[in-house]
C-alpha positions in Angstrom: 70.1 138.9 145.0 67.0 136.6 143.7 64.6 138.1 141.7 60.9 137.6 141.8 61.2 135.4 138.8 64.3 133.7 139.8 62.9 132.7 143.3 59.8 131.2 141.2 62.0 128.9 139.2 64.1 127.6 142.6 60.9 126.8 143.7 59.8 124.6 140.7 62.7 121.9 141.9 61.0 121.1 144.9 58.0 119.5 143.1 57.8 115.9 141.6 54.1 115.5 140.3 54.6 114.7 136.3 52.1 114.3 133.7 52.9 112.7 130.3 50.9 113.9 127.1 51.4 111.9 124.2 50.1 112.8 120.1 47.6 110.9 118.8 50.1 108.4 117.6 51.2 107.5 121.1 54.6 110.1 120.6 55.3 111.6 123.7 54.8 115.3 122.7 55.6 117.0 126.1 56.4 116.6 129.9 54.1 118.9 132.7 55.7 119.5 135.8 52.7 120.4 138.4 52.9 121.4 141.8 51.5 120.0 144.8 47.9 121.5 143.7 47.9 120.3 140.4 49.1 123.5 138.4 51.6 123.7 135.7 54.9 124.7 137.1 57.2 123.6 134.0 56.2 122.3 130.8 58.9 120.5 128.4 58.2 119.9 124.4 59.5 117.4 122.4 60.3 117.6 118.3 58.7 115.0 116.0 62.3 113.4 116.5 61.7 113.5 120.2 64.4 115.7 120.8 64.0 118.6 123.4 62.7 121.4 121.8 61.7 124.2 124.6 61.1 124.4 127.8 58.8 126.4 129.7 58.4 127.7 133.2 55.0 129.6 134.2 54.5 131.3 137.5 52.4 128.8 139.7 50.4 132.0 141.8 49.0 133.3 138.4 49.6 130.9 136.0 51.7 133.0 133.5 54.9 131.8 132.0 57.8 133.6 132.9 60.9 132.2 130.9 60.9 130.2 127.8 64.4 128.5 126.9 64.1 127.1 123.4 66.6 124.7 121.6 68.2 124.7 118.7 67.6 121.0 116.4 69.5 118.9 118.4 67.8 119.2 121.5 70.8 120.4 123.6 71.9 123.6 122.6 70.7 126.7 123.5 69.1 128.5 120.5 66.9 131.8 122.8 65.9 132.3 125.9 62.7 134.4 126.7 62.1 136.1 130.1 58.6 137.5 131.5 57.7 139.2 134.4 56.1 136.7 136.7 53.3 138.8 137.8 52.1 140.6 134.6 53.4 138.4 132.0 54.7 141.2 129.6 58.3 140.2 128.4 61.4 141.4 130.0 64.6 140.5 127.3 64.7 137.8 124.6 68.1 136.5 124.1 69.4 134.9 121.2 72.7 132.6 121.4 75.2 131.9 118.7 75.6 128.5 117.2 77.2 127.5 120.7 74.1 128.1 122.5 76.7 129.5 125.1 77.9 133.1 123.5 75.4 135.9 123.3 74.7 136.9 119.7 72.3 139.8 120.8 69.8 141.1 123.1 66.2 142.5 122.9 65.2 144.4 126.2 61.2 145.2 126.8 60.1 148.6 128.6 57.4 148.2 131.3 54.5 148.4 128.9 56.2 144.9 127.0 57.0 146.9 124.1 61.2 147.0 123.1 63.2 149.4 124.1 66.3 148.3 123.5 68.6 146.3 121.2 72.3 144.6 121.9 74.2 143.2 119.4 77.1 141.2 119.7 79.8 141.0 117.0 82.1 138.0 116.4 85.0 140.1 117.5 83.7 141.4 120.8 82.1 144.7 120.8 79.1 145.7 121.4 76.5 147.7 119.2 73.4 148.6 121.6 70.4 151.0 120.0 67.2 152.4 121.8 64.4 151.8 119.9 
């Protein structure tokens, strides 16, 4: 089953207008994916080293961004990953990766009001320590 959010991010493949913004020393700084009206669908930053450093995706309807995957220093590896509802905004989970960027080292889960509600920790060996906040 898609999602709302999901089915917003499939979409984003399908357009091919890019905008290029470079710093004032002519560094490119990040990458704007817009959609066939001209508004940001995906926005990619680059370091000082111009290595990835996040990307974001923003919900083309309202304009709010609805997941946020940042990278750890080398511009590869998964460091978080941030998730918001694609109509209101107000963040769903935040998850934070081990040095992999593939294992989960824990979990932050948001109520409907964007406050957290929960919190999921993974251990090194496995198990799982979850807590309501």
């Amino acid at each position: 089953m898609i999602t709302d959010n999901e089915s917003v991010i499939l979409d984003l493949d399908s357009y091919s207008n890019i905008k290029r913004v470079y710093d004032k020393e002519d560094e490119l700084s990040l990458i704007q994916v817009l959609d066939n009206q001209g508004r940001i669908s995906k926005c990619m930053f680059y370091d000082d080293n111009k290595r990835l450093s996040n990307v974001c995706y923003y919900n083309t309807l309202t304009g709010k961004e609805i997941k946020n995957i940042t990278y750890r220093s080398d511009g590869k590896t998964i460091s978080s990953m941030r998730e918001y509802d694609c109509k209101t905004g107000k963040p769903l989970n935040v998850i934070f990766y081990k040095d992999d960027g593939i294992n989960i080292s824990s979990i932050i889960e948001y109520n409907e009001s964007g406050n957290e509600a929960k919190f999921t920790l993974y251990c090194d060996n496995g198990e799982v320590i979850s807590s309501e906040i």
